[in-house]
N, C-alpha and C positions, 0 to 999 in steps of 0.2 A: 504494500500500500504506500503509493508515493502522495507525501504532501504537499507537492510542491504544485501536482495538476488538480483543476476541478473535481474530477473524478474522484481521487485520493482522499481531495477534504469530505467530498459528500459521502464514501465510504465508513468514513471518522465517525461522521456526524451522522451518520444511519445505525452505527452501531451504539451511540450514545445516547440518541434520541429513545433506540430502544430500548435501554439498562432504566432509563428514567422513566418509562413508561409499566416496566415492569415493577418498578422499586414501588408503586401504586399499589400492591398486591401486600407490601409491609406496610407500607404508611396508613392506609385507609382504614385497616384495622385499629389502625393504632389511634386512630381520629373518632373514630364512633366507635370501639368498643371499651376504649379504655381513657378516654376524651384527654387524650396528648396531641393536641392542634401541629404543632412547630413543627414535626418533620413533613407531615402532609404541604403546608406549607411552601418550605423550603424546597421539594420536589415537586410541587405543582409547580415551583416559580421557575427549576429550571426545566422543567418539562415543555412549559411554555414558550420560553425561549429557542428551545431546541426544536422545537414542535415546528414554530417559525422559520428559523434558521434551515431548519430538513426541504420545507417547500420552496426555500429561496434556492438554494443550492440544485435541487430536482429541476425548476426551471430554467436553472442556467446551465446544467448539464443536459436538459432536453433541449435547449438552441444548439449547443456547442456540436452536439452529440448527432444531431436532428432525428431524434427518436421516433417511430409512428406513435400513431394515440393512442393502440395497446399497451407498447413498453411504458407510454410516459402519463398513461392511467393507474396503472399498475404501480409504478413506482408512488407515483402520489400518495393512491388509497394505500399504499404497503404503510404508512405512518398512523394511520387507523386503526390497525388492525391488531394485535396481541402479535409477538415474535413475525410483525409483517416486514419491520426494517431491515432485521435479519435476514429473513427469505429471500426479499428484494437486492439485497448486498450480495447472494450467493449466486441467484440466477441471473441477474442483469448486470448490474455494480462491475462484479468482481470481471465477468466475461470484458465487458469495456475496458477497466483499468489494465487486463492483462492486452489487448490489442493496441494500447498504448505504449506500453512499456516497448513493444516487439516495434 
């Protein structure tokens, strides 16, 4: 994963986007069941940003890229979706950044 291309960052950020989406699975609990607000919080707040940051990046790799409207549906809704950033980074992502590199 190079960080220096498009690609690479959005790879980053797809995998981060999705650790933060999962960390929702600790924190929620932890918000209503046991009413500890602040981590819920603090991972809404960067979830949010990344959440942002994943569809800024998707569209600047779908111009770059020029992806059809499958790939760059797919990639979008992959931020949706439970372990969708991940899937998206292993079938799309990753196939692009390696035709890069070559």
């Amino acid at each position: 994963m190079e960080l220096k291309t498009p690609i690479g960052r959005l790879r980053l950020l797809a995998i981060l986007e999705g650790i933060s989406y999962l960390l929702f699975a600790i924190t929620m609990p932890l918000k209503y069941m046991m009413d500890i607000r602040e981590p819920n919080f603090y991972v809404g707040m960067a979830h949010g940003w990344l959440f942002i940051l994943y569809g800024i990046f998707c569209l600047q790799n779908i111009y770059i890229h020029k992806w059809g409207m499958k790939t760059s549906a797919f990639a979008l809704v992959a931020s949706l979706i439970p372990f969708g950033t991940f899937y998206a980074d292993t079938k799309i992502f990753k196939s692009v950044d390696k035709k890069e590199v070559d």
